[in-house]
N, C-alpha and C positions, 0 to 999 in steps of 0.2 A: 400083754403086760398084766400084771396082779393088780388088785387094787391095792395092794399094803404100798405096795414101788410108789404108784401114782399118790395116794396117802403120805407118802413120808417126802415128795417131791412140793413142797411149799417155797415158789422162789421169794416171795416177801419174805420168810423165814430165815430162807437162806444167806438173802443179805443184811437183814438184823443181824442174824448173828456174825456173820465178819465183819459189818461196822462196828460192835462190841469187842472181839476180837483185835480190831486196830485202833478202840479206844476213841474212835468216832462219833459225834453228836451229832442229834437231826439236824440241829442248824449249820453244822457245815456242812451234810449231803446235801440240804438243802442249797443252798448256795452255791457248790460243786457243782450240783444237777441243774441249777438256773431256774428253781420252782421257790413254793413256801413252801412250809412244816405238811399244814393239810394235808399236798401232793403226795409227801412224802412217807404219810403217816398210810394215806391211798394206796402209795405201791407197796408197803410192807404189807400191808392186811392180805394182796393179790397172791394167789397159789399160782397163775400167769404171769405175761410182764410181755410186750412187744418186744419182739427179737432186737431192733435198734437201741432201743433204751437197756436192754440186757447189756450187749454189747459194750456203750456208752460206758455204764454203770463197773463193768468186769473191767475195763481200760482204767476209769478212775481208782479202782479200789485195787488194781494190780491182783485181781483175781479170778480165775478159770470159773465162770459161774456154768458155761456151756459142757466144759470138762465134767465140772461134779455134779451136774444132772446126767449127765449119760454115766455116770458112774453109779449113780445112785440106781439108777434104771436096769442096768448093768448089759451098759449097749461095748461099753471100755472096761 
């Protein structure tokens, strides 16, 4: 894989930007996810994320986070 792929693969990023996208504020991912702000301030910063909590996170926000990493990668 390139480093640009893995560079441009930030999943904290990636879910900032579709909780912007659907006009979401940390305090209700917050409260979604069953954390504080902190946690959640924690996982945006993460280029990572536990497969579970990805998952979790792609159910509540009604979005492919696993699809458009392997898109970005261009495994799809």
């Amino acid at each position: 894989m390139q480093s640009t792929q893995m560079e441009s693969l930030h999943i904290g990023n990636m879910i900032r930007a579709e909780l912007k996208v659907q006009g979401r504020t940390i305090t209700w991912f917050a409260k979604a996810i069953h954390t504080d702000r902190t946690n959640v301030y924690k996982i945006l910063s993460k280029e990572t994320i536990d497969l579970q909590l990805l998952i979790r996170i792609s159910k509540l926000l009604h979005h492919d986070f696993l699809l458009e990493c392997s898109k970005t990668i261009g495994v799809v």
